[in-house]
Every structure is written in C-alpha cells, then in structure tokens.
C-alpha positions in Angstrom: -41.1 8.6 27.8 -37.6 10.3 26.3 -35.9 6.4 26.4 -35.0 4.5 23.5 -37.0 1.3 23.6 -36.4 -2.2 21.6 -38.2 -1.0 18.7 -34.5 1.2 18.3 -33.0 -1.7 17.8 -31.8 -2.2 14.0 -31.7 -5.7 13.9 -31.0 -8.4 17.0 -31.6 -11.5 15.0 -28.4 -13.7 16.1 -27.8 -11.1 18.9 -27.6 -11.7 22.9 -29.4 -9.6 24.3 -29.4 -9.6 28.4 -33.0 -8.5 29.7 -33.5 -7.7 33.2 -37.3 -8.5 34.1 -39.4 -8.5 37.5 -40.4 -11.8 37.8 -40.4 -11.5 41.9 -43.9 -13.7 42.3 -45.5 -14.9 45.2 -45.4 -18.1 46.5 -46.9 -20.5 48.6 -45.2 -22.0 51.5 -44.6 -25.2 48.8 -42.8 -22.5 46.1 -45.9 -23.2 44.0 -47.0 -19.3 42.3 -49.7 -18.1 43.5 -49.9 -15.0 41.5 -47.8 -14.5 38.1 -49.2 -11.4 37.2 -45.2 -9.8 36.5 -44.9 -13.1 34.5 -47.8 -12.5 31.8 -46.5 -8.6 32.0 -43.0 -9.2 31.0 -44.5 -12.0 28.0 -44.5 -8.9 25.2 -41.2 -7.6 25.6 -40.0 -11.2 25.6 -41.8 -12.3 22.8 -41.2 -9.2 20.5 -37.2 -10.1 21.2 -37.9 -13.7 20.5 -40.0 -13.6 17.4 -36.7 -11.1 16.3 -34.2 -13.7 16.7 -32.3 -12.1 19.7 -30.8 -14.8 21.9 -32.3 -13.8 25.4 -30.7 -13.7 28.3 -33.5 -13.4 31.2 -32.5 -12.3 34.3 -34.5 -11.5 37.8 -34.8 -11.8 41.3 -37.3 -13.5 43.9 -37.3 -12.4 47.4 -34.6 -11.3 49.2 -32.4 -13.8 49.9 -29.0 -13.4 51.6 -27.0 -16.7 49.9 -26.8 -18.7 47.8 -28.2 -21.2 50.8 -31.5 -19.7 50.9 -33.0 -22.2 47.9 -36.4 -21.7 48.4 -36.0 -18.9 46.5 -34.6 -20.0 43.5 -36.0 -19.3 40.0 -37.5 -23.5 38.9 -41.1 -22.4 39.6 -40.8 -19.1 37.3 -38.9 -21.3 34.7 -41.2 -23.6 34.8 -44.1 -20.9 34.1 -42.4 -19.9 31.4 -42.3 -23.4 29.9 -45.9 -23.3 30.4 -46.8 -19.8 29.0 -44.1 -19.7 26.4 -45.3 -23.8 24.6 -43.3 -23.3 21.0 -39.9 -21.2 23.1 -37.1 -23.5 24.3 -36.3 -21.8 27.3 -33.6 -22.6 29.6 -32.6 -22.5 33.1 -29.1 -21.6 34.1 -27.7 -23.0 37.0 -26.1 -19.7 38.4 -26.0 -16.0 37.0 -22.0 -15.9 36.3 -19.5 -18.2 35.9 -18.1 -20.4 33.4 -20.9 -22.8 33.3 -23.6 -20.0 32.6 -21.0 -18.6 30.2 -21.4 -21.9 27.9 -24.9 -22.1 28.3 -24.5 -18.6 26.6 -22.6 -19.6 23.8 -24.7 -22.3 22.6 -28.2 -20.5 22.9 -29.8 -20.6 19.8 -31.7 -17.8 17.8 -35.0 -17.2 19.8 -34.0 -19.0 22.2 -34.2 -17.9 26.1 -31.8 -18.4 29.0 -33.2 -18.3 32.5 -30.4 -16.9 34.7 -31.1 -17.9 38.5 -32.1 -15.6 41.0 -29.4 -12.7 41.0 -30.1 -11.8 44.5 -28.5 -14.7 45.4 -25.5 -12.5 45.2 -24.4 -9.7 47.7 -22.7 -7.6 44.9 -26.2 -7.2 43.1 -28.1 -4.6 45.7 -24.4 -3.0 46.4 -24.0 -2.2 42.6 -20.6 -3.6 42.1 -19.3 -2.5 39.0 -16.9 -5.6 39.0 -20.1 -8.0 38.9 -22.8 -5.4 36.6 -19.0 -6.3 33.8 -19.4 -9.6 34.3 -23.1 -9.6 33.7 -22.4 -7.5 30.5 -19.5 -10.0 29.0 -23.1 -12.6 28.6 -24.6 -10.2 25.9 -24.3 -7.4 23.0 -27.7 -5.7 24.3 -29.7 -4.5 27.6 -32.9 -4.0 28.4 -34.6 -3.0 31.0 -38.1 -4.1 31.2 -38.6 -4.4 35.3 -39.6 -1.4 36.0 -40.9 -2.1 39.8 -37.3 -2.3 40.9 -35.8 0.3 38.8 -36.1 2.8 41.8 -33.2 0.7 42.9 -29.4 1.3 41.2 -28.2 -1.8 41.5 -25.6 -3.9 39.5 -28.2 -5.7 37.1 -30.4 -2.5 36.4 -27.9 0.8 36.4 -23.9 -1.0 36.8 -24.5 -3.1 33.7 -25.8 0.2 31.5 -22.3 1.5 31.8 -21.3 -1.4 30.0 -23.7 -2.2 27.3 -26.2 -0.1 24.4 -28.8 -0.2 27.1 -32.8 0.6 26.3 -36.6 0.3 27.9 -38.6 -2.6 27.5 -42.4 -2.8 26.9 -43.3 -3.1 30.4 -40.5 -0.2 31.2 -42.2 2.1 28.6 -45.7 1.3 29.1 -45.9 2.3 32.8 -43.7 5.2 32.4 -45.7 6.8 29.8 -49.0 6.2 31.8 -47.5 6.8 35.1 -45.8 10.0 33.6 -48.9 11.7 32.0 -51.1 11.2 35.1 -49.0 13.7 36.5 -47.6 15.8 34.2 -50.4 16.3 31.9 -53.6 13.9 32.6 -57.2 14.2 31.6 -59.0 16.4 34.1 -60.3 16.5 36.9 -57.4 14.4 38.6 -58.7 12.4 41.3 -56.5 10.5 43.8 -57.4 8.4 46.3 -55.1 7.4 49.1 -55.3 4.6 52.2 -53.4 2.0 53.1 -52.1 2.0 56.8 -49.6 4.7 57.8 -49.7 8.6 56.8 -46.1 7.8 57.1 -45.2 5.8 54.2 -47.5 8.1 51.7 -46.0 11.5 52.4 -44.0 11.5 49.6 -47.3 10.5 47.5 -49.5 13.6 49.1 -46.8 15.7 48.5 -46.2 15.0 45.2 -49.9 15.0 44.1 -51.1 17.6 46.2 -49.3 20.0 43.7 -51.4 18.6 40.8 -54.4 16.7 42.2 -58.0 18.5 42.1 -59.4 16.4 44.4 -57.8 14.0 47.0 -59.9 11.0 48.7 -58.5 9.5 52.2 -59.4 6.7 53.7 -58.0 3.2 55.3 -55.9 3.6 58.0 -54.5 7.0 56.7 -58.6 8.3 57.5 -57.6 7.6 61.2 -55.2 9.5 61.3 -56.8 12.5 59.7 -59.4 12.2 62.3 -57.6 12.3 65.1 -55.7 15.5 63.5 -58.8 17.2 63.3 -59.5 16.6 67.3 -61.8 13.6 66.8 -62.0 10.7 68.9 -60.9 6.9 67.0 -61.2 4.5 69.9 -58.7 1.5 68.9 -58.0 2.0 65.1 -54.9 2.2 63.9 -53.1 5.9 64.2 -49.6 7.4 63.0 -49.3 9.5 65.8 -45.8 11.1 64.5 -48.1 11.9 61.6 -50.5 14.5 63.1 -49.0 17.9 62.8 -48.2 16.6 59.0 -52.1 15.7 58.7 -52.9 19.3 59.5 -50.9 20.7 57.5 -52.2 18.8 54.7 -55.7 20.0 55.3 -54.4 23.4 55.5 -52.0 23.1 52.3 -54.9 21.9 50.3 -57.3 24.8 51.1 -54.9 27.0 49.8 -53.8 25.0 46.7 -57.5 25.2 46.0 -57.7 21.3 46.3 -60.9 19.4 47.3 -59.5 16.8 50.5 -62.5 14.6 51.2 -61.3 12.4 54.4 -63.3 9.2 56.1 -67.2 10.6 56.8 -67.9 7.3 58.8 -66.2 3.7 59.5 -67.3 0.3 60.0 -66.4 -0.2 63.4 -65.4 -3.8 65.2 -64.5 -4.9 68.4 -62.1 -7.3 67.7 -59.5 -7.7 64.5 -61.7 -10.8 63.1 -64.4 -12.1 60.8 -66.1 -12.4 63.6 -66.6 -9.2 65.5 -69.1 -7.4 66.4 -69.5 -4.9 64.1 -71.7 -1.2 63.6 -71.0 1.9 61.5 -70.6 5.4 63.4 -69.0 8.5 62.6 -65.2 8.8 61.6 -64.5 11.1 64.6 -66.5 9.2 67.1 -65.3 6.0 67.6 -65.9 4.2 71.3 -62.8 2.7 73.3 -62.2 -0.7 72.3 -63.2 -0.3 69.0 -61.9 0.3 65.7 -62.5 1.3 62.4 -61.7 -1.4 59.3 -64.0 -0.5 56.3 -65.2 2.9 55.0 -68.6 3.4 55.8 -71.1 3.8 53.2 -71.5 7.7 53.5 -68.1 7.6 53.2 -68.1 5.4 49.4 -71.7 7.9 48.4 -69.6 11.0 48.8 -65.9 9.5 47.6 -68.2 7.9 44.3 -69.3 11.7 43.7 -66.1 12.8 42.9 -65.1 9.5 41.2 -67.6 9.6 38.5 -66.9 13.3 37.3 -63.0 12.4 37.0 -60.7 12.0 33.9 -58.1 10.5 36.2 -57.5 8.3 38.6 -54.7 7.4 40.9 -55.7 4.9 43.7 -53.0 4.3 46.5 -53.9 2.1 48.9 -57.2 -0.2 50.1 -59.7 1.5 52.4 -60.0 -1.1 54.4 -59.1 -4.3 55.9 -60.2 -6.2 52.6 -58.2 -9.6 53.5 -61.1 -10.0 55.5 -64.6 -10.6 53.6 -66.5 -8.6 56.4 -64.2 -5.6 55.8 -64.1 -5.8 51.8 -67.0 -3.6 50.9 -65.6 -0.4 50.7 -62.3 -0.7 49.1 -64.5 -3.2 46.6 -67.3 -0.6 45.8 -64.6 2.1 45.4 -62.5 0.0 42.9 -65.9 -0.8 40.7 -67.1 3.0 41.0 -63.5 3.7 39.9 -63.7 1.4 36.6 -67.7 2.9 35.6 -66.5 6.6 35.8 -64.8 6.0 32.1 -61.6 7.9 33.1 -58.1 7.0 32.9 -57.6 4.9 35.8 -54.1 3.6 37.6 -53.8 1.6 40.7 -50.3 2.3 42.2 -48.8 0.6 45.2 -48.6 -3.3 45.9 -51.6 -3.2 48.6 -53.7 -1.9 46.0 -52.8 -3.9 43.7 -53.3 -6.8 45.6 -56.8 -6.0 46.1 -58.1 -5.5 42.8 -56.6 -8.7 41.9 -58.3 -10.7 44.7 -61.4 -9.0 43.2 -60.9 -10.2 39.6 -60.8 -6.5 38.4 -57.0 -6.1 37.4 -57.5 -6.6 33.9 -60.0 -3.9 33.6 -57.9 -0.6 34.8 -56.0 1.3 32.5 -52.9 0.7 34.1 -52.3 -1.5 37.4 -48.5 -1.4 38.1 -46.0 -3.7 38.9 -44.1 -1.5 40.7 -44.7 -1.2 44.5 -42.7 0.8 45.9 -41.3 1.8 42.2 -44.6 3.6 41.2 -45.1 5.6 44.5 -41.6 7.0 44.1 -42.8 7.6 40.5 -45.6 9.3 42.0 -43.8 11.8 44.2 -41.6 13.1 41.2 -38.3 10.7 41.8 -35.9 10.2 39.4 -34.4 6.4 38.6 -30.9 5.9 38.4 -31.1 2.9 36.7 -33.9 4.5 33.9 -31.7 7.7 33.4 -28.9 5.5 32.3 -30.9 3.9 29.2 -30.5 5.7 26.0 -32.1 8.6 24.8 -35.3 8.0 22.5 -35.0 7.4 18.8 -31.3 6.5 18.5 -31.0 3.6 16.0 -29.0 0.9 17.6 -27.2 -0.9 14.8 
C-alpha cells in the first residue's frame, strides 16, 4: 500500500471533505436492504473523518440505473441505515449530487456533520468520466477520499476525474483490502492455496493466470470442475460446461506441471436429475456423469482431499462457491470447504461477489481475514491489474496541510 491515506491529513476539522464510498446494497423487491455488509465496512473511514471534524460529503451509487427516472434506486434506504448505525451523527440526504440546491446543503454542513449525496449513477457523465462533471463534484469540497474500493477498477468521474481536481487519498476500506489483497500475492505466508469455482472457466482466466505464477497449490471445483473434466476426455452428462474453455483447461493442467504447481480438480460430484431441491440425487465420479444428469455439489472425496491441502496452508484465496449452495441440498461442499478454510489458522481471503455471498448466508463472514467488497474489483486485483482511479491518489506519507 504506497497511497497516502486520511491519517496524512494534517488537520480536516472545519474542512469538506468529499468521500466516495460503495454503499451499492442489495435490496428486496420493496427497496428494504437485505444485506449492508458495504455499509458497516465504510463506518470506520466515516467515523475517523467525523470524530475529526471534517464536514463529509458522502457520495455512492446503487445499481445501475440509466435516469434519473429509475427511483427505485435512489439512496433513502442507505440514508436511512445510516441514521440507524450512525445514532449521535446528523446525517443528511441531498436531493441530487450537483446543483445549486446540493451546493447550499454544502455550505451549511456543520463540523462532523455528513451529507448523503443521491445516487451518482443517476447521471450518464459518471461511468463516461466527464471531466466537466468529476469539476463540478470537486467545487463541493477541499479533500477526496477514496474508500470504495469494489469500483475502483472503474475510472469514472467520481473515483479518477475528481482526483485531477482535488488533494486526493485512500480510505480505510481502500487501504485495508489493498494491503491484504496485495500481500497474498506478492509476498503471502506459505504455502499459497487457492481455490477457484464458480460457473464459467471463462470469467476466471484472468484469476488462474494471475495466480498460477504464485500459487503452490490450486483447488477447482463448481462449475469450473466441469469443465476440467471434460478437458481431460471425461464424460459430464448435463452439468454446466464452457466449451470455448477447453483447450485453455488443458493448457492449464499442462502450465501447472511445469510451474511445479499442485492442480487438484473435482474427484467426484453430487449428481441430480433435475435443477431442484427436489431431485433425485447420487454421488459418482467427476468424469463419469450419466446423460440427464448433472453435477451441483463437490462430492465428499472431493472436500477429504481439497481439506488436505487446506489445513497445511498459510494462505488462502477462495474464488468462487463449489456448488449450487442457493439450494440447501447442494450447500454442503462449498459449506465444509469455507469451515475447513477458517480451522487451518492461515491467512484467509474470500474474493469474488459469489463467494462472498456464500459465506455470508453461512454466518461465517466475520471470521475470514479478509472477505472483500469488491467483486469484480478484487479479481482484477487478483490477476495483477492496475486502477486508474487508485494510481491517481497520492503517494504515501505526504502531509496534507
């Protein structure tokens, strides 16, 4: 982590300082949040900037809406969990995220105080980075931070226009997952294990590539075990496969042998005969799967021999659930891998929002080292990417006064 961070900053009491959070949560089909895990992981940064004095302006987005029209995505509900979370804070909701209106909300903050802009998506210029929108967000403040570090794989106005613009540094959240994210791969505890399902080969190659060049041992499974399978000439009946994936597949397998790195793919599969609760289910080999079935759970040879490996790791990177585990029938594996993962004492770090997902539904998020709020962010992380919008911030240790 080579970024300056708010604790560079000399003194904000009295200061507005414009922070750009992830506080994209989901929602039911009311707008009630069903999950505010980025909420409570945004709180330090906030509070640190409020117990200062800084005057905060809070900006986000939700979803991906295309107008202003599209109100079911405005920011209310994550206002009011604020309220909730933050009792002795006034916080505020703007009305908009420019204007004049927002611009006297601005000017008559108070110290500690927070101002809620709405949902900046709600703008077109945000994703396309317009650098005459990221001037009027910086005209609100004196300060930015950057604290939402599962979009900042994206340059847009509100994370890398507005640093042009303004003495711009990491948040908490920002440095927290950068540092943990960063030394998994550049220098972790040994052995490095990583474990990788999910659906499609596809949307991991970047991962495997990545961490094939510094992994000592990679576990597949999930959908991506299918795959694998059928690479090696085996037979998967009906589970899913990434046929434009093959050739890759094998070249993974060979790739590995050569880098000296142990690849453990999917020994055996619970099998179903229908996508449902309610199939009829059976366990057979990974390679031998029946027409008309297919596989949705790692079987348990599969979680004996991937739990080896676990429990003699000083890292862990997990990518992806290693099974359907939505579905209660289907839940074992991924859920025996996940507490295998948190008794092997290493460094663990769940990265990609599937995974993450998971471990929450199984009450376990609290416990990993690291669980990330970033997607899509933390798998580009993974693969060695660089952010636009985190190279703009400030070098580390420069005194902001």
């Amino acid at each position: 982590m080579d970024k300056a961070t708010i604790r560079d900053f000399a003194n904000v009491k009295g200061k507005r300082v414009f922070l750009r959070s992830d506080l994209n949560v989901s929602q039911d089909k009311d707008g009630n949040i069903t999950d505010d895990t980025r909420i409570r992981a945004s709180l330090d940064t906030i509070r640190y900037l409020v117990d200062k004095g800084a005057r905060v302006i809070l900006c986000s987005h939700l979803g991906r809406p295309k107008t202003k029209a599209d109100t079911q995505y405005t920011l209310k509900p994550v206002h009011e969990r604020l309220c909730e979370l933050l009792p002795n804070v006034k916080v505020l909701m703007a009305p908009d995220c420019i204007g004049s209106e927002v611009e006297k909300m601005v000017s008559e903050l108070g110290d500690g105080q927070i101002l809620l802009l709405e949902n900046i998506r709600f703008y077109a210029e945000e994703p396309e980075n317009d650098p005459a929108f990221a001037k009027k967000l910086s005209q609100l403040a004196d300060y930015y931070v950057n604290d939402a570090f599962g979009v900042s794989h994206r340059a847009h106005a509100s994370l890398e226009g507005i640093t042009k613009y303004l003495p711009s540094v990491a948040g908490f959240l920002m440095e927290k997952e950068i540092k943990i994210l960063g030394e998994a791969i550049s220098n972790p505890r040994r052995p490095l294990t990583v474990i990788i399902g999910g659906k499609k080969v596809s949307d991991k190659i970047g991962v495997i590539d990545g961490l094939l060049k510094v992994a000592n041992t990679i576990l597949i499974g999930g959908g991506l075990g299918y795959t694998f399978a059928k690479a090696a000439g085996g037979e998967v009946g009906d589970s899913i496969v990434d046929e434009e994936s093959i050739e890759y597949c094998k070249q993974v397998v060979k790739e590995a042998k050569k880098l000296g790195v142990t690849l453990v793919t999917s020994l055996d599969s619970v099998i179903a005969d229908g996508f449902s609760n309610d199939a009829h289910t059976m366990i057979v080999q990974t390679t031998k799967i029946p027409a008309g079935w297919e596989g949705l759970d790692i079987g348990e040879k599969t979680i004996d021999e991937f739990k080896k490996h676990i429990a003699k790791s000083g890292t862990i990177i997990w990518c992806g659930p290693l099974g359907v585990f939505e579905m209660e029938k289907f839940a074992n594996g991924t859920k025996q891998i996940a507490n295998a993962i948190l008794e092997s004492g290493a460094v663990t770090i769940i990265g990609g929002g599937d995974s993450v997902a998971a471990v929450t539904k199984f009450g376990l998020a609290s416990k990993f080292t690291l669980v990330s709020t970033g997607g899509g962010a933390s798998l580009e992380f993974l693969e060695g990417k660089k952010f636009a919008s985190v190279e703009a911030l400030l070098g580390k240790n420069v005194k902001i006064s």
